[in-house]
FILUMGU-315306 format. One record per residue: x, y, z of N, C-alpha, C in turn. Coordinates in steps of 0.02 Angstrom, whole numbers, plus 32768, in hexadecimal, padded with zeros to 4 digits. Layout:
BEGIN
XYZXYZXYZ/...
% end
This chain:
BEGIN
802B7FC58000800080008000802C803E8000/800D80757FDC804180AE7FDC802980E5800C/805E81018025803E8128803A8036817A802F/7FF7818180497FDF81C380137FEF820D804E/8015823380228004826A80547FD68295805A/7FB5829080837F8182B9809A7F75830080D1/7F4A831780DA7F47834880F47F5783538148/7F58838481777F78837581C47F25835D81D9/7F3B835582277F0C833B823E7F0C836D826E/7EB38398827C7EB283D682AA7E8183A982E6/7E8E83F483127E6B83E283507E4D84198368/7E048407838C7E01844083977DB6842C83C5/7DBA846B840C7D8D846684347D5E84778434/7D1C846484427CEC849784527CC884978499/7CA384BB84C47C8884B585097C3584B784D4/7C15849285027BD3848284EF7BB984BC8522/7B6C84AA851F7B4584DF85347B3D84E78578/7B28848F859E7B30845C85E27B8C844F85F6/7BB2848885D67BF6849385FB7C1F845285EA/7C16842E85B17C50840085A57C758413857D/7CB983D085677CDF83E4854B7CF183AA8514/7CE983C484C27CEB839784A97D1783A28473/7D31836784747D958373843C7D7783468405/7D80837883AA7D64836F837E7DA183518363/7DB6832F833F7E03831E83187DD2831082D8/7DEF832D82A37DFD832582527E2582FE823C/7E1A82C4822E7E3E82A882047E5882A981C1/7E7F82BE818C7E7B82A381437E76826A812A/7E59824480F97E55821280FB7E66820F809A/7E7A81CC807F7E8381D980337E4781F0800F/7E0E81E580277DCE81EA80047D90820C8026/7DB48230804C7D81826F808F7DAE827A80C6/7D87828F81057D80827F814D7D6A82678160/7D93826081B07D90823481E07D7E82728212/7D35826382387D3982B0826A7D0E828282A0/7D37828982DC7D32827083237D0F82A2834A/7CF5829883847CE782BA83BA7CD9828E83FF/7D0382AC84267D0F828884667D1A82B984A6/7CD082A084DE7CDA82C985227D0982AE8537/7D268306853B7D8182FE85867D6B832E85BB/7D20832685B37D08836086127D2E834B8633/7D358308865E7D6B82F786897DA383018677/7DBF82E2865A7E0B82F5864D7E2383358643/7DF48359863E7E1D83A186317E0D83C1866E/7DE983B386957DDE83BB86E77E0283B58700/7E2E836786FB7E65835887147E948383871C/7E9A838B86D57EE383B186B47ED383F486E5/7EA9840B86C97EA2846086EC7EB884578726/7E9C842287597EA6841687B67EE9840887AC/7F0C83DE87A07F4A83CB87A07F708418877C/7F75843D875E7F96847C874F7F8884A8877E/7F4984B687AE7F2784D487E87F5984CD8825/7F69848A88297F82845B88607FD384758878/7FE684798832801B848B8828805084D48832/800D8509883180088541883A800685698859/7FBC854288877FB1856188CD7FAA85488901/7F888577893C7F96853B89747F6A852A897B/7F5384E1898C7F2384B989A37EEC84CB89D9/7F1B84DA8A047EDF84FF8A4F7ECF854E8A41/7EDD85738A267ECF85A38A0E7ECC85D889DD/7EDF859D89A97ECF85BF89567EE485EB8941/7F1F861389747F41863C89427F808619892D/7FA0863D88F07FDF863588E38008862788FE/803085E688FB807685CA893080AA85CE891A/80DD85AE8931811A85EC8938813D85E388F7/8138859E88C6814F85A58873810C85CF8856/80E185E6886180C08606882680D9864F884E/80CB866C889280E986A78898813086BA887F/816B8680889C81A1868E887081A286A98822/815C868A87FA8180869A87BB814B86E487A2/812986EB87C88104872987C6812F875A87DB/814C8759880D81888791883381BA87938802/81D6875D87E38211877287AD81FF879A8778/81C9877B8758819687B0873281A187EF873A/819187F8877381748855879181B4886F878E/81EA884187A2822C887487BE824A8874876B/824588608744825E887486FA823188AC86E8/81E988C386F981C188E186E381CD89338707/820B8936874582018963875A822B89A88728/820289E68730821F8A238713822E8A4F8731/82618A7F871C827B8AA7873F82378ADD8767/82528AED87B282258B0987CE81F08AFA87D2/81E18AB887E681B48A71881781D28A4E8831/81CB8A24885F81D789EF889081B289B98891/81DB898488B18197895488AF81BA893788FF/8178891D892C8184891C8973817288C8897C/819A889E8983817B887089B3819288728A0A/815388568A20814188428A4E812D87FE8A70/816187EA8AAD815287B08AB6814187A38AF6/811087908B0780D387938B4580D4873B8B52/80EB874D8BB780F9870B8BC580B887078C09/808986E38C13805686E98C35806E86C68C6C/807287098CA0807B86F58CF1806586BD8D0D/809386828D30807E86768D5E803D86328D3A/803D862D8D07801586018CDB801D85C28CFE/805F85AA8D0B806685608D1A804985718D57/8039858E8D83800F85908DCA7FD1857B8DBE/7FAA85958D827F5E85A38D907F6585388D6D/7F9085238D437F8684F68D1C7F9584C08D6A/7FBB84C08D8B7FC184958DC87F9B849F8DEE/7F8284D48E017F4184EF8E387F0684C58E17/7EF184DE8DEE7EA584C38DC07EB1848C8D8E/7EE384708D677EDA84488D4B7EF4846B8D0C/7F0384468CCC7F1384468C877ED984638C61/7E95844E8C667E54845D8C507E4D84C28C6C/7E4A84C98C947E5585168CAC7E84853D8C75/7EC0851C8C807F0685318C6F7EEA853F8C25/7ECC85148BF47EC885228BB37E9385558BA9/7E5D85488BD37E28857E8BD37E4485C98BCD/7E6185D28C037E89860D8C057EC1861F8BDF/7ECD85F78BA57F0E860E8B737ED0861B8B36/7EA185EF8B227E8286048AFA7E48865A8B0E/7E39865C8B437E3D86968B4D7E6A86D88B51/7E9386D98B757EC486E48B477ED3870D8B02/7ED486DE8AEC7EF686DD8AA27ECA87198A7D/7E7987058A9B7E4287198A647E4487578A7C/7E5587868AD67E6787B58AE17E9B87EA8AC9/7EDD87B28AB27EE787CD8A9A7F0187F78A44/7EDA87B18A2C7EB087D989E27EA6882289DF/7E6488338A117E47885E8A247E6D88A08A0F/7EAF88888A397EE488D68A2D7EF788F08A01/7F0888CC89CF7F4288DB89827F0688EC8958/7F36891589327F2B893989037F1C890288BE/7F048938888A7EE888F188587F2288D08834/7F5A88FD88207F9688D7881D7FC288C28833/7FAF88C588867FE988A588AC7FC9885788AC/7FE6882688C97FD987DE88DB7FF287BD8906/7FD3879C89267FDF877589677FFD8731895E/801787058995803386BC8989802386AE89D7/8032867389CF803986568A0E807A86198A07/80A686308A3180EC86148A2480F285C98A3D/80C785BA8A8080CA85848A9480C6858B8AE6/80A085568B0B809D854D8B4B807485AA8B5F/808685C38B7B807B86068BA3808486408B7E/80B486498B4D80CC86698B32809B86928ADE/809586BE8ADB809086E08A9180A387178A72/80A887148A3E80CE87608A208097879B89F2/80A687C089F1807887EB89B880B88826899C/80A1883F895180D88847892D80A9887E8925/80B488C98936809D88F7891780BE891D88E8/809E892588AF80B68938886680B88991885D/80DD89AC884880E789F5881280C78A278857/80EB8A1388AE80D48A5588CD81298A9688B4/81118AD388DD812D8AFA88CC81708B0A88F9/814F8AEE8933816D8AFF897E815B8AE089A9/818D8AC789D181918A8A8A0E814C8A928A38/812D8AC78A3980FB8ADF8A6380BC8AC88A58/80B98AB18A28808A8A8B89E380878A498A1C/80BD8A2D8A2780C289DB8A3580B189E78A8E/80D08A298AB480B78A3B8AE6806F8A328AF4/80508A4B8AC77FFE8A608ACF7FE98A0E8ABD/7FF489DB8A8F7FE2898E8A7D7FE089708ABD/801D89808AF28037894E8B287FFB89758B5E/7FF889A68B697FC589BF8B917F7E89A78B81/7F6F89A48B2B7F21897C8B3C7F1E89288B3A/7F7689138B367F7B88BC8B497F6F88B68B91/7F8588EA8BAB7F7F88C88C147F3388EC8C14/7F1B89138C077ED589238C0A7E9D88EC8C13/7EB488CD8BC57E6E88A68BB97E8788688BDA/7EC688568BCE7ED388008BFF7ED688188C46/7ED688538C757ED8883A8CB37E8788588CC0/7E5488468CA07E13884E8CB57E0687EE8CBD/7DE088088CED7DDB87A68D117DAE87698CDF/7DD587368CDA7DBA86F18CB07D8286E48CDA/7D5286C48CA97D1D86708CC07D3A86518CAF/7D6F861D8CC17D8785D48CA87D57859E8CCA/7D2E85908CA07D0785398CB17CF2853D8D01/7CCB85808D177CC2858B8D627CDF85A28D97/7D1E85A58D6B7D6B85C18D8E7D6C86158D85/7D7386378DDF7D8186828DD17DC0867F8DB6/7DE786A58D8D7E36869E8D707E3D86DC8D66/7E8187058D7B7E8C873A8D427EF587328D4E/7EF587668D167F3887588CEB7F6B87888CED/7FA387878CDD7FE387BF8CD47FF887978CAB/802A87E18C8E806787B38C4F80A687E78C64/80DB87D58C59810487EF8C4F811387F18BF4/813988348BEF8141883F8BA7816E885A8B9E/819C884A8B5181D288558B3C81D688888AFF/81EA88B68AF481DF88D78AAB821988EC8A96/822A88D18A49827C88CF8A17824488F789CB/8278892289C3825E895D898E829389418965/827D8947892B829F894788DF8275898188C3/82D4899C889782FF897E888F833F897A88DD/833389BD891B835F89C0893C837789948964/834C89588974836989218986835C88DE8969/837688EA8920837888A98908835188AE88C7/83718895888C834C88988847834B885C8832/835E881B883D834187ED8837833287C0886F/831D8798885782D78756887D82F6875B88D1/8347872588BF8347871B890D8351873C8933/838A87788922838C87A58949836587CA8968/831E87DA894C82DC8815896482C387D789A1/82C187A2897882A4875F89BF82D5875A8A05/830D875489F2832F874D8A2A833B87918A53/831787CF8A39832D880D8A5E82EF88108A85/82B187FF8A6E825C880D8A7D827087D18AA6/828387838AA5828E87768AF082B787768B1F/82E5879E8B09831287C58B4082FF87FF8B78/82D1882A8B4982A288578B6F8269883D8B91/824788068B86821387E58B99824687C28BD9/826F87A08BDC828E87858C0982A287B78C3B/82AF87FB8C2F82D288248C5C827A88488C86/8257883F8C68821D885B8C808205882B8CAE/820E87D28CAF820A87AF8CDF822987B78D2A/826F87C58D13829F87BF8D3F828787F88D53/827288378D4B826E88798D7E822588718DAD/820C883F8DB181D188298DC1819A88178DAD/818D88118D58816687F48D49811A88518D46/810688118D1B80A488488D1080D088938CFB/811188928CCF811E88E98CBA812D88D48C7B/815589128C58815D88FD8C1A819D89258C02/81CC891F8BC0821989258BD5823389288B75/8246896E8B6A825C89778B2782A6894A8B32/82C2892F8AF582FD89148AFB8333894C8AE8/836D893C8B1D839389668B2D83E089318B27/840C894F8B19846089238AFB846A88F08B47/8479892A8B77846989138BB4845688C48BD8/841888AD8BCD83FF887E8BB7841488418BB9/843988388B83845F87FE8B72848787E18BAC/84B5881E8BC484D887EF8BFC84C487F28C3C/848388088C44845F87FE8C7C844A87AF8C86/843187C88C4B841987628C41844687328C4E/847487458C2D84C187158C2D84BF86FA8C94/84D2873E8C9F84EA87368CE584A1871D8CFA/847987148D00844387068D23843486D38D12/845386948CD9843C86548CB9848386328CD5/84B5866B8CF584E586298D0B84EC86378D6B/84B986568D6084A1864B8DBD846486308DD4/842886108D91841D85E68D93843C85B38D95/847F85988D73849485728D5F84C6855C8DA7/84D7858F8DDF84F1856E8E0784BD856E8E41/8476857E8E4F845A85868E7A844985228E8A/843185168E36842484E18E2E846384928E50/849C84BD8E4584D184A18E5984DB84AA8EA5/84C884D88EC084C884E48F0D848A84B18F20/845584B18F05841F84A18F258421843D8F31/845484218F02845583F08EEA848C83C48F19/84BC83FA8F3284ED83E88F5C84E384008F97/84A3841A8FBA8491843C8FF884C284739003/84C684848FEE850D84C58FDC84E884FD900C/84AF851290148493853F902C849685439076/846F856390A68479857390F084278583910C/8415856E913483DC858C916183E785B2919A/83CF85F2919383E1862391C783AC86239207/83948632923C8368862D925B835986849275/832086999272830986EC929482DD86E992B8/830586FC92FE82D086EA9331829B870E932F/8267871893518215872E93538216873F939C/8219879693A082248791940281CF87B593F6/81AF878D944B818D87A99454818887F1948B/8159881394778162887094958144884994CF/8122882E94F080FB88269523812D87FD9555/814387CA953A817087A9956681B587B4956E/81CB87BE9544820B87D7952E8245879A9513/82138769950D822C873494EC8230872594B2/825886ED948E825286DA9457822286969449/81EB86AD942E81A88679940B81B8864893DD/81E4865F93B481E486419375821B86619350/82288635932A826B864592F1824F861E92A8/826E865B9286824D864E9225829A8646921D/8289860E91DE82D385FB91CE82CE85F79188/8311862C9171831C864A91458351862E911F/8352862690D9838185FA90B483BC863690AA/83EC86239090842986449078844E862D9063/847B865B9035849C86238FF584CC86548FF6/8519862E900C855C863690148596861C8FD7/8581864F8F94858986408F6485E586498F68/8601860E8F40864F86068F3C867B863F8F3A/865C86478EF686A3868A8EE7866B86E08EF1/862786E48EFA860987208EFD85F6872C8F49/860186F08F8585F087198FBD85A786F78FC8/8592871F9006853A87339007851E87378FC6/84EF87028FB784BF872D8F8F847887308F96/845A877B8F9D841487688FB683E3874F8FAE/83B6873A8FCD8385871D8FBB8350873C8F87/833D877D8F848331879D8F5A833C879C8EFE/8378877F8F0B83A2876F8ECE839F87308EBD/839E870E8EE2838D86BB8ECF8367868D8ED2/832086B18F0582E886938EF282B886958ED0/82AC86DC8EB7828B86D38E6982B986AC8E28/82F086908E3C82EE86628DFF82F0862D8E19/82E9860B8E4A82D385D78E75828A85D18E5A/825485E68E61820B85EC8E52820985EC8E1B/822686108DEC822986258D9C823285DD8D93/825B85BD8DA38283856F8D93826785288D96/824885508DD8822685048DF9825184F58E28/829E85128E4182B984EB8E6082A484FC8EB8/826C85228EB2826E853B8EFA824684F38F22/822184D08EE881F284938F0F822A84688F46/826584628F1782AB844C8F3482C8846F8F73/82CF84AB8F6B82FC84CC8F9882C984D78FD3/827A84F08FC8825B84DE9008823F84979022/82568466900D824D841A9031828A84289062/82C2842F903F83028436906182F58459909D/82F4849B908B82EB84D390C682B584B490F9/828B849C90F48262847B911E82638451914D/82838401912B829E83D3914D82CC83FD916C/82F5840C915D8353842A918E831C844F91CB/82FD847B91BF82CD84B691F382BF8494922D/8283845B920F8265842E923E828683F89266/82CF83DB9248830983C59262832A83E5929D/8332842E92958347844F92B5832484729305/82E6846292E682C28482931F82AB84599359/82B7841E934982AF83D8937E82E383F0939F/8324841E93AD834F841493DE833C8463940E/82FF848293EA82F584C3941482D284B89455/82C484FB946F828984F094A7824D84D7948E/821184A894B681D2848F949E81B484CF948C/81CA8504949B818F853C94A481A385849474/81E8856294468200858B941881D2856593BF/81AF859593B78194856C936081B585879329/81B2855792F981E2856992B181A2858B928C/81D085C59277818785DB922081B685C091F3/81B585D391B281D685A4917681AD85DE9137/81C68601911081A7861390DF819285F290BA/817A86019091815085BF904A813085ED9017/815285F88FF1815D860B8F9F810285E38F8F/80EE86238F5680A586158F3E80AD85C28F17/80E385CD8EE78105857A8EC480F6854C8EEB/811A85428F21811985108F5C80C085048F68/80A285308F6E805A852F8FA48032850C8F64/803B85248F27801685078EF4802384CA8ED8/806084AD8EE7805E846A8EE2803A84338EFC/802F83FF8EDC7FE383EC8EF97FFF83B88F38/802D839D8F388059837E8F64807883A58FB6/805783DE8FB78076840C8FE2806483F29029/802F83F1903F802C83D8906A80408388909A/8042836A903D805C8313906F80BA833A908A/80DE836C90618116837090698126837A90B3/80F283AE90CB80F383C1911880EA83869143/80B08359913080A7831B916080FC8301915B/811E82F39129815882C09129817C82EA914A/81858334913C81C48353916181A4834D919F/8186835F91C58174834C920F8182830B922C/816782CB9203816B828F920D81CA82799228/81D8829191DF822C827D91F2824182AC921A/824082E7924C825983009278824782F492B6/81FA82F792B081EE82E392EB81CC832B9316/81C8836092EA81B183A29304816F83899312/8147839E935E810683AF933E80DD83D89319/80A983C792F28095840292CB8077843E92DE/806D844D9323804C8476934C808F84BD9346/80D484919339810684D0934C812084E992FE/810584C792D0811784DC928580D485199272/80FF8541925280C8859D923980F7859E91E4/80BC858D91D080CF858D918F80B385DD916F/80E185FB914F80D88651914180C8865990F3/8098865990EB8065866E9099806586B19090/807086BA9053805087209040800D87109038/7FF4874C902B7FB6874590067FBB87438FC4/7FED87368FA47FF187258F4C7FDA86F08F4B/7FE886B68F7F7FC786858F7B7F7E86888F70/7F53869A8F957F0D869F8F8C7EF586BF8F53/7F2586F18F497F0487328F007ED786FB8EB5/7EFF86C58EB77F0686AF8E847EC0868A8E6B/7EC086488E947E81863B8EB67E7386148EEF/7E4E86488F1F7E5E864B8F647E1F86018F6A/7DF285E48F517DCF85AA8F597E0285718F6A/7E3F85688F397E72852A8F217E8F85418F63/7EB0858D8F7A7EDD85828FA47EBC85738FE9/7E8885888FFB7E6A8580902E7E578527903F/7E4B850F90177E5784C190187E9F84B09034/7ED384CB901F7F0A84A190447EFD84C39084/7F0A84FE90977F07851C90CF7EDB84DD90F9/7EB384D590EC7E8584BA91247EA184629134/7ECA845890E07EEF841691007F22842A9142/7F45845991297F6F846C914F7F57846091A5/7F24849691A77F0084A691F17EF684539200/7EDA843791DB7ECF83EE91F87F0A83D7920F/7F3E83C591F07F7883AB92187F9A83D49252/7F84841C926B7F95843692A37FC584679293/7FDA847B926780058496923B7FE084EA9238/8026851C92537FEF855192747FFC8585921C/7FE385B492057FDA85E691C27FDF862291E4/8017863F91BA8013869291BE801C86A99193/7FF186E091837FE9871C913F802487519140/80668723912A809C87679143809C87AC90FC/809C87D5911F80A0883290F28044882490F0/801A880F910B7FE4881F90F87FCE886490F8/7FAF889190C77F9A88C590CE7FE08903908A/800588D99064803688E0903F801789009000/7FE388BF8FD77FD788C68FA27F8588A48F9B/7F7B889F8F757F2988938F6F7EF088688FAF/7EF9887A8FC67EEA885F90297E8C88649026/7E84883790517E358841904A7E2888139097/7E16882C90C87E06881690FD7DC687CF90E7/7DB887C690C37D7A879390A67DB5873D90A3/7DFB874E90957E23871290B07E2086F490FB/7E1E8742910F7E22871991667DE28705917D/7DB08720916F7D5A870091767D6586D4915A/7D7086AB91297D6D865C91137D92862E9124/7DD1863C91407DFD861C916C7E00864791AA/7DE8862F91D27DE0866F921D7E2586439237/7E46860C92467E7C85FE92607EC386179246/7EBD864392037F01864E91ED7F1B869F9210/7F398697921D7F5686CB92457F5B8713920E/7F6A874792157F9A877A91F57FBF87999205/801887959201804387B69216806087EC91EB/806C880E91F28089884D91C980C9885491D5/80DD885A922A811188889255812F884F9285/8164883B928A8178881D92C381BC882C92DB/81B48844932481F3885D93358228881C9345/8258882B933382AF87FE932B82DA88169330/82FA87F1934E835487FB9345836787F19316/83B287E9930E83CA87DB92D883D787A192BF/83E28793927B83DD876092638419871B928B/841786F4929E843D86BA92CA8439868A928A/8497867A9275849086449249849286059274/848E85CC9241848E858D925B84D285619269/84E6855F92A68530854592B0852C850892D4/857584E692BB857884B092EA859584BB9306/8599847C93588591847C93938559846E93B9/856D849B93FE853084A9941A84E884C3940C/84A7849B9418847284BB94058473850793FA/8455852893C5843F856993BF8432859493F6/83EC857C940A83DB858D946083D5858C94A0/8408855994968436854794E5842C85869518/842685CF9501843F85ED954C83DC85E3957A/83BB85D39547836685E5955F834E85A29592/
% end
């Protein structure tokens, strides 16, 4: 047989009226056509979801971090003289709390809220992403002046710190935020990324819920502050650290009640370093769940050799209280010392409660059950509402307690031998 050349073979779609999709192929044939038609509704459903999938994010449908990447490279070739283009990278406070407090189901509720908040803000040619876990960026396009991205970040904490419904759950939110201008810091991809989370990172470290233009500066802040994580972790691992004890005199008796015992870290080659300095990246880390088991057991170890009538407080980081394990930790540290729980005062802020005071008020009351006494230390600091102490009427509130000076922990003779 020979073969004949004939004409191409076309294709071609049409959508019906009832929304399908039907692929026509033309055949040539030696002596006519050959003309097919075949539904690909599904399959091209597929295709679309699977290109969708690929794109954006799953829990909240915007753009993820390969389709923002290639939108941002886009923009930054597109920029002209005398415009800017601003990203911003927004890290939501304190997220892994509400996700351990309430559950994963909360946690997503509140990112997809979120997200759709903050839609709300940008402009019609700016665009949003969501980078992953906690984190999202928005890329504002052709402002004139930094003041532009000023006024964006003011209606981002606006509309996200007005309070969530998550699934029955009261919730509300902070972000910390980072902002890298092109072209002045950075004209292509990685550089504008790695400056927007350099500033986003430095806005953590100054306490979190502010927001932080990127500055040269920066860089080796981070540096030094990722290799004092890097030995805190190494202190914490080798008990490298120290428990200090501050006594608690009382005005009435003129005695000492109680002693809070205070960690400290007797870093190699820098000395003292304060606590101030090393426990927000303890919390930031996770490593504080670690360093207060430690501080705890050693406390409650320690206090079996005091007077019966001297009690330990013990601080406890919001991290710590929201772990859901918090309370068996206290039964074991008691258990293996041997303290009773009548002389342990475990010291909470009220950040703890801010968050949601239903979840925290549940441990509290485990707590009270095992004999285990609560105090509201700085109560009256920051968002305070006497409606905590009506629902727990046994938790104390301390603000003020008069002390001596700080007494480290030595060996030898007991601490309080002269009493």
């Amino acid at each position: 047989m020979r073969n004949v050349a004939l004409g191409k073979i076309t294709h071609s779609t049409v959508e019906t009226a009832d929304g399908r999709s039907i692929l026509i192929v033309n055949q040539p044939l030696k002596n006519g056509w050959l003309t097919t038609h075949e539904d690909i509704t599904e399959r091209t459903r597929s295709e679309e979801q699977i290109r969708h999938l690929a794109h954006y994010d799953a829990l909240t449908d915007l753009p993820n971090r390969a389709l923002f990447h290639e939108r941002l490279r886009s923009e930054l070739a597109q920029i002209v003289p005398g415009e800017r283009l601003a990203v911003l990278y927004i890290d939501i406070d304190e997220f892994k709390s509400v996700n351990d407090s309430l559950g994963h189901m909360i946690g997503d509720e509140l990112l997809k809220s979120v997200a759709m908040r903050l839609g709300q803000c940008i402009g019609e040619t700016d665009f949003i992403a969501r980078l992953g876990g906690d984190e999202f960026a928005i890329v504002q396009t052709a402002i004139k002046d930094p003041a532009e991205s000023v006024d964006l970040v003011r209606r981002v904490y606006e509309t996200i710190r007005a309070p969530y419904e998550c699934l029955g759950h009261h919730v509300t939110s902070d972000a910390s935020i980072g902002i890298a201008l092109a072209p002045e810091h950075g004209t292509d991809l990685d550089q504008i990324l790695k400056n927007a989370d350099l500033a986003m990172y430095a806005a953590k470290s100054a306490g979190r819920r502010i927001w932080r233009f990127f500055e040269p500066s920066m860089d080796a802040r981070v540096k030094a502050r990722r290799m004092l994580e890097t030995d805190l972790r190494k202190a914490i691992a080798d008990r490298a650290l120290e428990v200090y004890y501050q006594p608690c005199l009382s005005l009435q008796s003129n005695r000492i009640t109680c002693c809070e015992a205070l960690v400290r870290w007797r870093h190699p080659d820098r000395g003292m370093i304060s606590p101030a300095e090393f426990i927000p990246i303890a919390e930031e880390t996770g490593l504080i769940n670690e360093l207060g088991e430690w501080v705890l057991a050693t406390a409650c170890a320690e206090a079996t050799t005091w007077p019966d009538d001297v009690n330990l407080a013990v601080n406890v980081s919001p991290v710590q209280f929201r772990s859901g394990t918090f309370a068996l930790k206290i039964v074991a540290a008691l258990a293996a010392s041997g303290l009773p729980a009548r002389r342990l005062e475990l010291e909470i802020t009220e950040a703890v409660l801010i968050r949601d005071d239903d979840a925290a008020l549940e441990i509290l009351h485990q707590l009270r059950a095992l004999g285990v006494r609560i105090a509201l230390d700085d109560f009256g600091t920051g968002y305070s509402s006497l409606s905590y102490l009506q629902r727990f009427r046994s938790t104390r509130s301390r603000s003020i307690a008069a002390s001596s000076t700080t007494l480290p922990k030595t060996a030898g003779p007991p601490l309080y031998r002269p009493w």
